[in-house]
C-alpha positions as CSV (number, residue, x, y, z in Angstrom):
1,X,4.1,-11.4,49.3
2,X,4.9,-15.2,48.6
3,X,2.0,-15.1,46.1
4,X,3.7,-13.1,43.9
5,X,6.6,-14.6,44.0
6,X,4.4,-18.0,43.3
7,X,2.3,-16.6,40.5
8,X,5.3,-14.8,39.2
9,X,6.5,-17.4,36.9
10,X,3.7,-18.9,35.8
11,X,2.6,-16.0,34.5
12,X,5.6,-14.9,32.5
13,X,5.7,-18.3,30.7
14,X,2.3,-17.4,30.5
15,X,3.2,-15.0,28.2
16,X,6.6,-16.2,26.2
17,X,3.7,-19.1,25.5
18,X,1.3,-16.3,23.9
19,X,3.8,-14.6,22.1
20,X,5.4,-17.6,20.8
21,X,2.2,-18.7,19.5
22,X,1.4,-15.2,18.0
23,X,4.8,-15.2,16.0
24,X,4.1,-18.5,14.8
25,X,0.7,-17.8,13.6
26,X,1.9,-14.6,12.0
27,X,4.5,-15.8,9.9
28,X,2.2,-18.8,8.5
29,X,1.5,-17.7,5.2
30,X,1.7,-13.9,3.2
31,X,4.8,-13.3,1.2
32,X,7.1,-16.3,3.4
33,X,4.4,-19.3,2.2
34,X,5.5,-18.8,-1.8
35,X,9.0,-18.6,-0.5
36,X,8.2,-22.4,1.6
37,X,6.3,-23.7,-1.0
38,X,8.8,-23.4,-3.8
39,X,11.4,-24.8,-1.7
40,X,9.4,-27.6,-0.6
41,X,8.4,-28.5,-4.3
42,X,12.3,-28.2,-5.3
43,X,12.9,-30.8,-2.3
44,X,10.4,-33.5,-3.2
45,X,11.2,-32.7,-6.9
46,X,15.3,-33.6,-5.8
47,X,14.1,-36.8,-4.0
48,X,11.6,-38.2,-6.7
49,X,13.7,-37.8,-9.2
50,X,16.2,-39.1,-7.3
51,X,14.1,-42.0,-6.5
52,X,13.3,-43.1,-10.2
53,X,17.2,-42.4,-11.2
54,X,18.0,-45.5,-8.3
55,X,14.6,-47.7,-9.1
56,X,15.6,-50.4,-11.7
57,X,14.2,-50.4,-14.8
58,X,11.5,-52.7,-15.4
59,X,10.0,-54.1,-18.6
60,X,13.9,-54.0,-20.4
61,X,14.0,-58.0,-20.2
């Protein structure tokens, strides 16, 4: 009986490990991956234009 108590918890992370993977893979992509996307391209639009509102104009002398 003390190998199933040994094995017993290697196996369930075991298997949090597999599902955790699963949900990750499954939510990559589909319908959610426009919905990233866009709100990545608003976030690097924010800090570009951010970025050339702070740079000093050059060329003006």
């Amino acid at each position: 009986m003390d190998y199933v108590s040994a094995l017993l918890p290697p196996v369930v992370m075991a298997a949090f490990f597999i599902a955790l993977v699963t949900l990750i893979v499954k939510t990559q992509g589909g319908s959610n991956k426009a919905k990233e996307d866009a709100a990545v391209d608003a976030t690097m639009a924010r800090a570009e234009s951010a970025r050339q509102a702070g740079a000093p104009k050059t060329g003006d002398a």
